[in-house]
DRENDO-1510 file (C-alpha; in Angstrom, 1 decimal, always signed):
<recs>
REC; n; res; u; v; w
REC; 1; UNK; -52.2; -6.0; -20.4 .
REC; 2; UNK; -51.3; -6.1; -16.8 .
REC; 3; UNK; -51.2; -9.9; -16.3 .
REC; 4; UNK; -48.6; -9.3; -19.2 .
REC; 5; UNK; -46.5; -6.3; -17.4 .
REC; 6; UNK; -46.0; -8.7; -14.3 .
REC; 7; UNK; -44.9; -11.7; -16.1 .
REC; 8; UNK; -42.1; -9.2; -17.8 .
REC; 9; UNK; -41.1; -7.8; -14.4 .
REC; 10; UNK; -41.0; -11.2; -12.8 .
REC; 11; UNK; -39.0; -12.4; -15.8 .
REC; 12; UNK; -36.2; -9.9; -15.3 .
REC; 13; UNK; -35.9; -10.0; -11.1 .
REC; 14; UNK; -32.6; -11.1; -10.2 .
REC; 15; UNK; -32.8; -14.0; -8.3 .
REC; 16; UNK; -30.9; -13.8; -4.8 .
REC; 17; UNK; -30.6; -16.0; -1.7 .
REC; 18; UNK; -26.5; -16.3; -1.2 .
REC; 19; UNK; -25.0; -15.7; +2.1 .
REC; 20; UNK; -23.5; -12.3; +2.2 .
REC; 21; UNK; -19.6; -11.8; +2.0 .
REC; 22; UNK; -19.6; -8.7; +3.8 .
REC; 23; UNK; -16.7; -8.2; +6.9 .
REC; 24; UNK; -16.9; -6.9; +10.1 .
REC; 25; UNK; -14.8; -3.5; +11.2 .
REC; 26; UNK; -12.5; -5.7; +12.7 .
REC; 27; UNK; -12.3; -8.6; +10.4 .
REC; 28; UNK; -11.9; -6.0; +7.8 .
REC; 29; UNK; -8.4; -4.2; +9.5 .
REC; 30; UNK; -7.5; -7.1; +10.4 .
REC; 31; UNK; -7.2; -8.4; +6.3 .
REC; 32; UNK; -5.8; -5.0; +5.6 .
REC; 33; UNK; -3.5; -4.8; +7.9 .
REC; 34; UNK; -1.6; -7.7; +6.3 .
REC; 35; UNK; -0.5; -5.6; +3.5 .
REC; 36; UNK; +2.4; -4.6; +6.1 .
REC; 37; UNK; +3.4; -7.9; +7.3 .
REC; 38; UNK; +6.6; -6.7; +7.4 .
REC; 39; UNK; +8.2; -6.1; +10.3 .
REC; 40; UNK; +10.0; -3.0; +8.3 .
REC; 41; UNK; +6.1; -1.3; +8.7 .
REC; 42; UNK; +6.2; -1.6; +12.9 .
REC; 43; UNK; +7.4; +2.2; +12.8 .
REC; 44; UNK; +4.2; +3.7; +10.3 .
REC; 45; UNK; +1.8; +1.1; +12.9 .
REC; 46; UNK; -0.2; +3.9; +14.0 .
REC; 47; UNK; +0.2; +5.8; +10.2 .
REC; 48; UNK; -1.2; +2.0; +8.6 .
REC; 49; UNK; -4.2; +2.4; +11.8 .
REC; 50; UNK; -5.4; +5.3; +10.3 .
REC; 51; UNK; -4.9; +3.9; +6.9 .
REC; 52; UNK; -6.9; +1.1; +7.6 .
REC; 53; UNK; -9.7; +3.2; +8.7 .
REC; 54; UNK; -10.0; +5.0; +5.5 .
REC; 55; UNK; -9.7; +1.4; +4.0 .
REC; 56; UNK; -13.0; +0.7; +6.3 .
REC; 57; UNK; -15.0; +3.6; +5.3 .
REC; 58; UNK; -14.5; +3.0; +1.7 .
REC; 59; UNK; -15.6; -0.6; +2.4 .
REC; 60; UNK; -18.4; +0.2; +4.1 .
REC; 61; UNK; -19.7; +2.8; +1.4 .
REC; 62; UNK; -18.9; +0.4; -0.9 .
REC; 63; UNK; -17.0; +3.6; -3.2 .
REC; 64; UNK; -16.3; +1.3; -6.1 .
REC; 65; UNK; -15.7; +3.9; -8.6 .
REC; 66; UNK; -14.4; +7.2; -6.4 .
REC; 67; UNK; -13.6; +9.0; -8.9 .
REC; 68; UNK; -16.7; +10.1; -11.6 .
REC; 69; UNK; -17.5; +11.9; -14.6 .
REC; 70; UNK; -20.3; +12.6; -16.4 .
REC; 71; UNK; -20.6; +10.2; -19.7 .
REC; 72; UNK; -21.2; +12.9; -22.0 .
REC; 73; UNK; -22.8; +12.7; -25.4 .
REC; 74; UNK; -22.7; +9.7; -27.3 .
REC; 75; UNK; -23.9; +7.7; -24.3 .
REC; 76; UNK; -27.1; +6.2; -23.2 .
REC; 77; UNK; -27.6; +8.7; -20.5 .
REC; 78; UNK; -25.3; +12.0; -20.6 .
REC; 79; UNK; -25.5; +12.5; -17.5 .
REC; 80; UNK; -24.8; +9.2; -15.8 .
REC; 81; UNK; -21.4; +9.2; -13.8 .
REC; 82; UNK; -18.8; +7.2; -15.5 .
REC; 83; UNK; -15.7; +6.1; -13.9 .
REC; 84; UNK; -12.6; +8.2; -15.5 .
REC; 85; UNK; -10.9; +5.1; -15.1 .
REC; 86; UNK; -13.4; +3.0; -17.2 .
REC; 87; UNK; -13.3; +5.9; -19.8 .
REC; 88; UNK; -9.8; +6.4; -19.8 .
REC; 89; UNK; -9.9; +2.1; -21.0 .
REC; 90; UNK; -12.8; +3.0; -23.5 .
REC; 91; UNK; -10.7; +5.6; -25.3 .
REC; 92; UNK; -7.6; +3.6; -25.0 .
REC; 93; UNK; -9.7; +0.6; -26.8 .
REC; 94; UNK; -11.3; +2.9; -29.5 .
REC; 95; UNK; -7.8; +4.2; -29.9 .
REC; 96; UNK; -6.4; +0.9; -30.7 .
REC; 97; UNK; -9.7; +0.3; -33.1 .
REC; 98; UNK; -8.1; +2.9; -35.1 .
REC; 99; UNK; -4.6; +1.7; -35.2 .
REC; 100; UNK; -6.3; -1.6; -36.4 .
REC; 101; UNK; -8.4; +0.5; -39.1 .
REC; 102; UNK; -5.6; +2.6; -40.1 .
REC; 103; UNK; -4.5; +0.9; -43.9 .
REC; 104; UNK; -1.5; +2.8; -44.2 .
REC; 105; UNK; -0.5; +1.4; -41.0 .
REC; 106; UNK; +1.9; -1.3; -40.5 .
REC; 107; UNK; +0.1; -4.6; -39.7 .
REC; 108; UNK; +0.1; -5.9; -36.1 .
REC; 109; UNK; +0.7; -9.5; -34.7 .
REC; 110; UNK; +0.0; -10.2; -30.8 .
REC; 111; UNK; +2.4; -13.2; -29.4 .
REC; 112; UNK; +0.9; -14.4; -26.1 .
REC; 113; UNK; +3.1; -16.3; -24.0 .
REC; 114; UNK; +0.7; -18.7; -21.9 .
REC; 115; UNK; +3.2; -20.1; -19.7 .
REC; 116; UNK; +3.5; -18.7; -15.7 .
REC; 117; UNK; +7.0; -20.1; -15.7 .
REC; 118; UNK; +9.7; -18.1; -15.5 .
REC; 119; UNK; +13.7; -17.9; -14.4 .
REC; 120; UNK; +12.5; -15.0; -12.2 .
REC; 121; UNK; +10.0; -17.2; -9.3 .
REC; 122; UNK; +10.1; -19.8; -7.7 .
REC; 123; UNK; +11.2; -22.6; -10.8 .
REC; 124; UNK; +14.4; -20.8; -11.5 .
REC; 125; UNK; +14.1; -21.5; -15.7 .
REC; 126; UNK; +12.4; -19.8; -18.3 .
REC; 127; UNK; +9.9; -21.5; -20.1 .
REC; 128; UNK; +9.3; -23.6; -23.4 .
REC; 129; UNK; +6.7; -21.2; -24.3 .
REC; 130; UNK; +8.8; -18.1; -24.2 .
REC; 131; UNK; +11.6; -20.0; -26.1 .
REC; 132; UNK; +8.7; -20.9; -28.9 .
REC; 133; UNK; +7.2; -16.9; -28.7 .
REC; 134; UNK; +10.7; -15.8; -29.6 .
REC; 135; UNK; +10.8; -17.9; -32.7 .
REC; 136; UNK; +7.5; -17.1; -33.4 .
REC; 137; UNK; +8.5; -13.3; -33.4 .
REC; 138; UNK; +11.5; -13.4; -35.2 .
REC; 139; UNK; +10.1; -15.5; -37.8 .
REC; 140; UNK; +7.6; -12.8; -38.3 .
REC; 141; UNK; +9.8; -9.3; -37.6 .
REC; 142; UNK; +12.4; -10.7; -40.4 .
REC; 143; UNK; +9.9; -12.8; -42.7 .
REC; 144; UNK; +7.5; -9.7; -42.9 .
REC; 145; UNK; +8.7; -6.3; -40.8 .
REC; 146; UNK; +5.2; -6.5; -39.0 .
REC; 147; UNK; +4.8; -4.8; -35.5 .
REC; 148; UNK; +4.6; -7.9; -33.3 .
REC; 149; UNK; +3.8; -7.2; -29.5 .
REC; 150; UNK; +4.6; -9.9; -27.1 .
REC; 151; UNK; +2.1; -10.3; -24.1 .
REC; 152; UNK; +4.3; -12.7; -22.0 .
REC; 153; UNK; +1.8; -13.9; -19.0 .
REC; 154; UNK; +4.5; -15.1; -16.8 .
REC; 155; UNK; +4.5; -11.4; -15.5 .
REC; 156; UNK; +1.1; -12.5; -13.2 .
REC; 157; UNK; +3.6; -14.4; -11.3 .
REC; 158; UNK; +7.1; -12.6; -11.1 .
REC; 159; UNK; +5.8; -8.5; -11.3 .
REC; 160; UNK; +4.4; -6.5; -8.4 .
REC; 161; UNK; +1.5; -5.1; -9.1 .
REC; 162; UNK; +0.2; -7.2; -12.2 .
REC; 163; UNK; -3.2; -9.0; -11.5 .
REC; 164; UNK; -6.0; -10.3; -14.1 .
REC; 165; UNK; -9.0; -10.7; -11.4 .
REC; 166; UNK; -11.5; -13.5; -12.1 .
REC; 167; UNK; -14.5; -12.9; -14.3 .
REC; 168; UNK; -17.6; -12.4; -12.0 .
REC; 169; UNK; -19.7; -14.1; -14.4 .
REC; 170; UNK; -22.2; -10.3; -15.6 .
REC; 171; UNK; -22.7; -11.7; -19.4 .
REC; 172; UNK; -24.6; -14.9; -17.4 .
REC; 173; UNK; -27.2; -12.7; -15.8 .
REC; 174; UNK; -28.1; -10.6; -18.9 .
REC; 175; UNK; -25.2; -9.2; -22.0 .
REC; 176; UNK; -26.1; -6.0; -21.4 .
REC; 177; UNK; -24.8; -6.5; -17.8 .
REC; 178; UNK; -21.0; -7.4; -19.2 .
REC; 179; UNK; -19.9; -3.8; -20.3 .
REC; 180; UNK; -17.0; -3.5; -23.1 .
REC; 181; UNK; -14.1; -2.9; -21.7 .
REC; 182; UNK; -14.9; -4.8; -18.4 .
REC; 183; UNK; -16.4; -2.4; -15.7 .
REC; 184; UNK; -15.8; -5.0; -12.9 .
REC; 185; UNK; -12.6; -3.4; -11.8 .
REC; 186; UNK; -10.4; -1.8; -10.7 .
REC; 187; UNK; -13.0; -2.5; -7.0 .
REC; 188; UNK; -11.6; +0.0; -5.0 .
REC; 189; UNK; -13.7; -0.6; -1.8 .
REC; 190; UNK; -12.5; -4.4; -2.5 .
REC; 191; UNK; -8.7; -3.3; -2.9 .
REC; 192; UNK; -9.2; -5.0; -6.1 .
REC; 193; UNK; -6.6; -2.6; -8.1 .
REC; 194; UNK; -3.9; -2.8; -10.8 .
REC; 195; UNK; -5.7; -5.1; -13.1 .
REC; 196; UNK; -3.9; -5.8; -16.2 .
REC; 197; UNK; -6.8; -6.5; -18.8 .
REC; 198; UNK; -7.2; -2.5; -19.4 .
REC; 199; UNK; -4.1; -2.9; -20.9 .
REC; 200; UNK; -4.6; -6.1; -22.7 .
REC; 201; UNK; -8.0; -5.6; -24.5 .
REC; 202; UNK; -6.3; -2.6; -26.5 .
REC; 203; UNK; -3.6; -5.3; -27.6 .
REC; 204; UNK; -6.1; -7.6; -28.8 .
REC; 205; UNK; -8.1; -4.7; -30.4 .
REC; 206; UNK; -4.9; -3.2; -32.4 .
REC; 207; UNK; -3.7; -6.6; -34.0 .
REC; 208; UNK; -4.7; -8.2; -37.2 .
REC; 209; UNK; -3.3; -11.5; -36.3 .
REC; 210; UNK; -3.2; -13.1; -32.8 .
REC; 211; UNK; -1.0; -16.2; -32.1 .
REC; 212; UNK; -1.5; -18.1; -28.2 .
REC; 213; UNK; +1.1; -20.1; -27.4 .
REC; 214; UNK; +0.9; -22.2; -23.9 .
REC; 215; UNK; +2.0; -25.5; -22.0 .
REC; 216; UNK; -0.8; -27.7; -20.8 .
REC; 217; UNK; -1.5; -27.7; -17.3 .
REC; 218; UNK; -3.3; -30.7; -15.9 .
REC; 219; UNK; -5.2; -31.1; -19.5 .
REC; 220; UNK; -6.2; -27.2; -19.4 .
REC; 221; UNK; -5.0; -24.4; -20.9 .
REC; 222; UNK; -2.7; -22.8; -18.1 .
REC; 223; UNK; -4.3; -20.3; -15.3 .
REC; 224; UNK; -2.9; -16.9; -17.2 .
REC; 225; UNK; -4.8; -18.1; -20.5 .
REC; 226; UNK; -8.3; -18.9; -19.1 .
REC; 227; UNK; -7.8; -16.1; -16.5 .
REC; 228; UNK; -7.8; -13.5; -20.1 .
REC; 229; UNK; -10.0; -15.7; -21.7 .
REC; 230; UNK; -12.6; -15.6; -19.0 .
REC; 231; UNK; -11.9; -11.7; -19.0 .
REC; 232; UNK; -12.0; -11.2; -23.2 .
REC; 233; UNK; -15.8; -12.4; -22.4 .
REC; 234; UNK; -17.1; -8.5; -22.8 .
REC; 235; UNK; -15.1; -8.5; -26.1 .
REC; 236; UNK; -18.1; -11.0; -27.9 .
REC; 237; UNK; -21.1; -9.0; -27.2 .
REC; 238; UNK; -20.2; -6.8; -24.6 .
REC; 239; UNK; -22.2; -3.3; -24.1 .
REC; 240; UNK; -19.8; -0.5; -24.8 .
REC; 241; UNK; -22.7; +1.8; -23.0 .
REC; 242; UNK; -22.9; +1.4; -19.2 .
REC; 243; UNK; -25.2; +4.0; -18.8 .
REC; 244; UNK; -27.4; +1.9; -20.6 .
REC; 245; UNK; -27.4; -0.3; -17.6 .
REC; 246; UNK; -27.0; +2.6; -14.8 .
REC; 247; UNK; -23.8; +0.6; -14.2 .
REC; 248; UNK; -24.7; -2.3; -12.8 .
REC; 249; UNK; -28.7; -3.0; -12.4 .
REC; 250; UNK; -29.4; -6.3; -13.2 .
REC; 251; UNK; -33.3; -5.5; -13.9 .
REC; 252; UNK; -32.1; -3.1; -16.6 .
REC; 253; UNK; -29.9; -5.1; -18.2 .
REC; 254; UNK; -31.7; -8.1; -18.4 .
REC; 255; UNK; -34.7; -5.3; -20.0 .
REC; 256; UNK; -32.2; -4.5; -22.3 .
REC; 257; UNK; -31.3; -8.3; -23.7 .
REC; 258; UNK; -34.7; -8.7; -24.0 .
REC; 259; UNK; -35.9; -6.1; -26.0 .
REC; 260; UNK; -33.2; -7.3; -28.7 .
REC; 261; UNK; -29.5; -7.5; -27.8 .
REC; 262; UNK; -27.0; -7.1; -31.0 .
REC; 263; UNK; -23.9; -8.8; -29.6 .
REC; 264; UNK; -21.4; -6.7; -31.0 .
REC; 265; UNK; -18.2; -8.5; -32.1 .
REC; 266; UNK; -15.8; -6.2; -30.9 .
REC; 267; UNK; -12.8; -8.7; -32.3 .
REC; 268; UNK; -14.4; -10.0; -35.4 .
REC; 269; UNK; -12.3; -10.5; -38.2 .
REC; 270; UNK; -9.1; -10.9; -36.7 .
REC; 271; UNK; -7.2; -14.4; -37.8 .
REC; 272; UNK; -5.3; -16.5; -34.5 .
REC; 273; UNK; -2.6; -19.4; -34.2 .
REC; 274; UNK; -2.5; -21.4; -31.8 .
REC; 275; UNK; +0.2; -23.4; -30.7 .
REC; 276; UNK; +0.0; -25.9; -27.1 .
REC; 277; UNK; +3.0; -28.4; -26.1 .
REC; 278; UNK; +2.6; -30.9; -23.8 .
REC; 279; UNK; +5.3; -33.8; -22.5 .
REC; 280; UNK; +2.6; -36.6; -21.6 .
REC; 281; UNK; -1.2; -35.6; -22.3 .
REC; 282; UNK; -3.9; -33.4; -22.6 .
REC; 283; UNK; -2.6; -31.2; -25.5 .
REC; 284; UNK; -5.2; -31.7; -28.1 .
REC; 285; UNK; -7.9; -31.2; -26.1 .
REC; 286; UNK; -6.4; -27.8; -25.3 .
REC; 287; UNK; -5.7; -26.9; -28.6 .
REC; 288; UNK; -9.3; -27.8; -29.5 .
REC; 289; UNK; -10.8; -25.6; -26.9 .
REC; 290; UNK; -8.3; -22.3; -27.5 .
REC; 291; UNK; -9.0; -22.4; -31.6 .
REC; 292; UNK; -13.1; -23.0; -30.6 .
REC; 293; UNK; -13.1; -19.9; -28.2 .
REC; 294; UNK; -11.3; -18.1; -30.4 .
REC; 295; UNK; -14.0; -19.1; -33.8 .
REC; 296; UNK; -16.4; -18.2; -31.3 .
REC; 297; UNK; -15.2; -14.7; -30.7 .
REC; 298; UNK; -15.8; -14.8; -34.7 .
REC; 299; UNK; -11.8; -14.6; -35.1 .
REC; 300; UNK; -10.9; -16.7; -38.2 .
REC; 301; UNK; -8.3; -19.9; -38.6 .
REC; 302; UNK; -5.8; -19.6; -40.8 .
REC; 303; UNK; -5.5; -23.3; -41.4 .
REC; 304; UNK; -4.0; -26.6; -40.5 .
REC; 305; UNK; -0.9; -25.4; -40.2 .
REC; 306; UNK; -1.2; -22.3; -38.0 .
REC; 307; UNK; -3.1; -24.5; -34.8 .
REC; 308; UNK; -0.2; -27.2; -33.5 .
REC; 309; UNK; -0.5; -29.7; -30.6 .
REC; 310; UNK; +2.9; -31.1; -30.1 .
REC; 311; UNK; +5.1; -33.0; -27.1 .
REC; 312; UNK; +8.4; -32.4; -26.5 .
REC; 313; UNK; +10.4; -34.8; -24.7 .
REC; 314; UNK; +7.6; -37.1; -24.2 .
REC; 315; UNK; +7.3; -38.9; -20.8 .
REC; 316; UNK; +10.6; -37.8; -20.9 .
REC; 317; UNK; +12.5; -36.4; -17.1 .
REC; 318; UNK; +11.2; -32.5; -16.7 .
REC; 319; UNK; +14.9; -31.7; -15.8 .
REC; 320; UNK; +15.9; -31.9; -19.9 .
REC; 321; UNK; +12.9; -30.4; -21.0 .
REC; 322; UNK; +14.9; -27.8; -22.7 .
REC; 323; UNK; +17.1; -30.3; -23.7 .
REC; 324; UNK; +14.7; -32.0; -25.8 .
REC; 325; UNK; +13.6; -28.8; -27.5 .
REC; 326; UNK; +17.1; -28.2; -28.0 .
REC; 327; UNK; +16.7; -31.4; -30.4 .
REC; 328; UNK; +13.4; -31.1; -31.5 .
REC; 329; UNK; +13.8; -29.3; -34.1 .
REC; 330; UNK; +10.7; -30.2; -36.4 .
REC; 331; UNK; +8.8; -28.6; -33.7 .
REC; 332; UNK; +10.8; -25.6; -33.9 .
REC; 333; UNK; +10.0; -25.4; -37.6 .
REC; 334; UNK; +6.3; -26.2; -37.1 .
REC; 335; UNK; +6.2; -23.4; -35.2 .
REC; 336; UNK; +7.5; -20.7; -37.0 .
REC; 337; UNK; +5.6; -22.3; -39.6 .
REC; 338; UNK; +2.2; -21.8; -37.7 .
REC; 339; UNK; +3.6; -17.9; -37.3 .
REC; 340; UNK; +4.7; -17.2; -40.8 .
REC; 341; UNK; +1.0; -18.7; -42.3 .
REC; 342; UNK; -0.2; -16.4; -39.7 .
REC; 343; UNK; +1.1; -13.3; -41.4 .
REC; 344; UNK; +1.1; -14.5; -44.5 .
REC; 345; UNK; -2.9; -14.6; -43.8 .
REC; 346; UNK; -2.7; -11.1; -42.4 .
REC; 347; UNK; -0.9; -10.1; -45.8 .
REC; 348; UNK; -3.1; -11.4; -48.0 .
REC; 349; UNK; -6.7; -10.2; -45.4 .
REC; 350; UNK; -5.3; -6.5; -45.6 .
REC; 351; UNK; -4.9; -6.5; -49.6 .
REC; 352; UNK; -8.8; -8.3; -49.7 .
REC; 353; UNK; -7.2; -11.8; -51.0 .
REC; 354; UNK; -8.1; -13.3; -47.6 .
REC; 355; UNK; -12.1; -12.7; -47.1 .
REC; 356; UNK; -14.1; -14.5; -44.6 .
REC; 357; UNK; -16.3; -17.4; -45.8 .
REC; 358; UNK; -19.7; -16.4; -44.6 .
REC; 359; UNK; -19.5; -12.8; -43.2 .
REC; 360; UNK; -22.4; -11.7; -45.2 .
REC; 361; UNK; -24.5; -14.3; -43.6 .
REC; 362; UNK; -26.4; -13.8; -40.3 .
REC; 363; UNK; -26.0; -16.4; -37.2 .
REC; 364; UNK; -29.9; -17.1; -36.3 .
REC; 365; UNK; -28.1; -17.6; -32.5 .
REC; 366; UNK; -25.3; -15.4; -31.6 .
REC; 367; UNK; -25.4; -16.5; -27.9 .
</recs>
């Protein structure tokens, strides 16, 4: 029985042996003080000084979460302390969960603009993408009268303040570890504030139908898209408990996967569109890998005719882009095709007349 115990604890040890990321004091102010680049700061120099020796002190305690509450009942542990900011994003997701319960409720579509192109930076023109989200949503608004929310990405590169950071990868050392809605951030001993996805998983939560629409960049998917896809990784077996996990503790979380780990779909059920344009290459292969992520997430198709790969203005100059889909107006139809099967789909799920093929059957590997 003990041979047994330290095989299970040598099973769960995290395995280290990276080189440490930590700054130095002055390495540190030094970073910080960049924030006031500016010559307009020069006068608040000594005001930033002491600034950036608060900044220190919060690094150096590493205060992540500065601001606690006990979790309460319903949780894990009562008495753990919970980040208000993580709650405040767990009742704004449950909230949405409601919204997206609610029958007598208008249904909801979610538009996502995938393009980081926009008249307002540094190309000077708005973007395909936007053009084809705007048909999308007026195909629906007048076809149907459904809510439709537009999550236009572009806004990572032409708002202050809006960020998605990376995905740090938790789900990969145990599922337990990867709490839903992401605990990651906001970091504030990293300065790693004013991310957007607390915002963006109640979007997701609250619609009944999701359409992606997105350029190809360099055969991908563009860096908004798989910087919210990487971050929609807590929403597909994510633990809603983090004081299951006394936050973060590796050890316990990788206990917790092993004892038997549910993976709770917290977006199961919802139907997508997707829609990718190219102008040379790569747009199938994007397409494929969107509408796979998204069957993954156990979201369901709605058919052929909702997931589109198109070009426009094929090897054609990137100066009359808009030109072409100006004239291209079978891919304009396509798309307001791929929307209106979208809520036609909704339609028919939220009456019962669109079921899912399957759901009564269990997956023998969820992850």
């Amino acid at each position: 029985m003990a041979e047994q115990t330290q095989s299970d604890k040598a099973g769960i040890e995290p395995r280290k042996g990276m080189p440490s990321p930590r700054l130095g004091e002055a390495e540190f102010k030094q970073r910080y003080r960049k924030l006031f680049y500016d010559p307009a700061f020069e006068a608040e120099a000594d005001a930033i000084g002491r600034l950036a020796q608060i900044a220190w002190q919060a690094y150096s305690n590493e205060r992540k979460s500065p601001v606690t509450r006990k979790a309460g009942q319903g949780f894990h542990d009562p008495g753990y302390d919970l980040s208000v900011e993580w709650i405040a994003a767990r009742e704004a997701v449950e909230a949405a969960q409601r919204r997206h319960e609610d029958v007598a409720a208008p249904s909801r579509i979610l538009i996502i603009n995938g393009s980081s192109r926009s008249e307002h930076t540094c190309p000077g023109e708005m973007s395909k993408s936007f053009r084809l989200v705007e048909l999308a949503r007026r195909a629906i608004v007048d076809g149907h009268g459904f809510l439709v929310e537009v999550l236009d990405l572009s806004r990572l590169a032409s708002e202050y303040g809006r960020k998605i950071y990376p995905c740090k990868a938790c789900f990969s050392t145990a599922a337990a570890l990867c709490h839903w809605p992401c605990s990651c951030y906001p970091n504030h001993s990293l300065g790693q504030v004013q991310d957007w996805m607390n915002d963006i998983y109640p979007l997701w939560v609250e619609a009944h139908g999701v359409m992606i629409v997105t350029p190809v960049n360099w055969y991908q998917t563009s860096s908004p898209i798989k910087l919210m896809m990487d971050r929609l990784v807590c929403a597909d077996g994510g633990n809603p408990d983090p004081s299951l996990t006394q936050g973060k503790d590796p050890a316990l979380a990788k206990q917790a996967e092993l004892s038997g780990w549910d993976y709770p779909r917290h977006l199961e059920g919802r139907l997508f569109s997707v829609v990718v344009h190219g102008d040379t290459e790569g747009a199938a292969n994007a397409r494929h890998a969107l509408a796979d992520w998204l069957r993954s997430m156990k979201l369901d198709p709605v058919g052929e005719i909702a997931e589109l790969d198109r070009y426009i203005g094929y090897w054609m100059p990137y100066a009359t882009s808009h030109d072409e889909l100006d004239a291209d107006k079978d891919v304009q139809i396509a798309v307001t095709n791929a929307a209106l099967a979208l809520a036609e789909a909704v339609a028919r799920r939220r009456t019962g007349q669109f079921s899912t093929i399957g759901a009564d059957l269990k997956d023998p590997r969820p992850k």
